[in-house]
Legacy VTK file of the C-alpha trace (Angstrom):
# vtk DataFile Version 3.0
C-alpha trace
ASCII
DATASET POLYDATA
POINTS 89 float
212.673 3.083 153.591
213.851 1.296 156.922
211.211 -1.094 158.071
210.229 -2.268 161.581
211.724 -5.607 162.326
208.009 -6.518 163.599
206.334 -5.103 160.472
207.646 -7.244 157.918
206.424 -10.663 160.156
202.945 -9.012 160.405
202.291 -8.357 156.597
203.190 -11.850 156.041
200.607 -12.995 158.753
198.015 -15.536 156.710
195.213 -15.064 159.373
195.857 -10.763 158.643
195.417 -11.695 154.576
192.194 -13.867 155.353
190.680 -11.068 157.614
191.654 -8.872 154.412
189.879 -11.555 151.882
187.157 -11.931 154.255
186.601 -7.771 154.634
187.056 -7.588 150.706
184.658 -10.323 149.920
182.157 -9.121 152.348
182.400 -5.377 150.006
182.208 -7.343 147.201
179.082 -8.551 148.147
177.325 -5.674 149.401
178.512 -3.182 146.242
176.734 -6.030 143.945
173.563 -6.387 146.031
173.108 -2.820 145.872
174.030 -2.768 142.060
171.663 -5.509 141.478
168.506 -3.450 143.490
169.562 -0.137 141.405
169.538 -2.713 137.960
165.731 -4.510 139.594
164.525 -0.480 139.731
165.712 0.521 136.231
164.089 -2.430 134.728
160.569 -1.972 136.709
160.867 1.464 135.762
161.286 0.966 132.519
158.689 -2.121 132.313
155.923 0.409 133.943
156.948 3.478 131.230
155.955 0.756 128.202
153.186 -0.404 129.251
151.918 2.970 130.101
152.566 3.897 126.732
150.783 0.510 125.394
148.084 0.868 127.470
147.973 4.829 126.639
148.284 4.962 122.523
146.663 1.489 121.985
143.482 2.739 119.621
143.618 5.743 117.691
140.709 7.169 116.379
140.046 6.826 112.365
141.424 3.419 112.297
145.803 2.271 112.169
146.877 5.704 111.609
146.634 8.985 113.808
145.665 10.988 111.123
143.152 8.445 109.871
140.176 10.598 110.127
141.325 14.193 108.975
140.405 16.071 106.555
143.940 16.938 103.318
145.028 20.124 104.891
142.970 20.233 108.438
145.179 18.900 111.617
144.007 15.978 112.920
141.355 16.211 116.142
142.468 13.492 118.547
140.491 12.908 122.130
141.551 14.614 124.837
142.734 11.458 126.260
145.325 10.764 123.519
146.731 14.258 123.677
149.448 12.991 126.080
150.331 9.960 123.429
150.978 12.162 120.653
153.450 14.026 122.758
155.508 10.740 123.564
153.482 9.758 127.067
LINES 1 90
89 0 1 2 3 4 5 6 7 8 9 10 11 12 13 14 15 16 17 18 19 20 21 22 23 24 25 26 27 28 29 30 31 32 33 34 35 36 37 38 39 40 41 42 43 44 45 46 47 48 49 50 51 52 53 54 55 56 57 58 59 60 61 62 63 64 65 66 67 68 69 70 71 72 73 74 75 76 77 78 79 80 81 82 83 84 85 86 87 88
């Protein structure tokens, strides 16, 4: 490949490879803000699905266990309101 004589004095130019550092740091910077906002979302997210699910399947009726109150052989009767627990919230 036959080079330029002024291209070889330009790539060595320290102000052209601090512009560079500069523009890559600046990329840098913004890629790991916006990774850290995705990361802050996935951990709300997930915060707000447990304690839904606390807050959702914290008393069963019939005491510790959900099928506490039935009868050998009968499916156990749960509140409407836990229906959506026993199908994993």
């Amino acid at each position: 490949h036959p080079r330029k004589p002024g291209s070889m004095a330009a790539s060595n130019n320290p102000r052209k490879f601090s512009e560079k550092i500069a523009l890559h740091n600046q990329k840098q910077a913004e890629e790991t803000a916006a990774f850290e906002e995705v990361m802050k979302d996935l951990s709300l997210t997930r915060a707000h699905r447990v304690r839904r699910r606390r807050r959702c399947c914290r008393r069963r009726p019939g005491g510790h266990t959900p099928h506490g109150d039935s009868a050998p052989g009968k499916p156990p009767s749960f509140p409407s309101g836990l229906r959506g627990c026993v199908s994993g919230c």
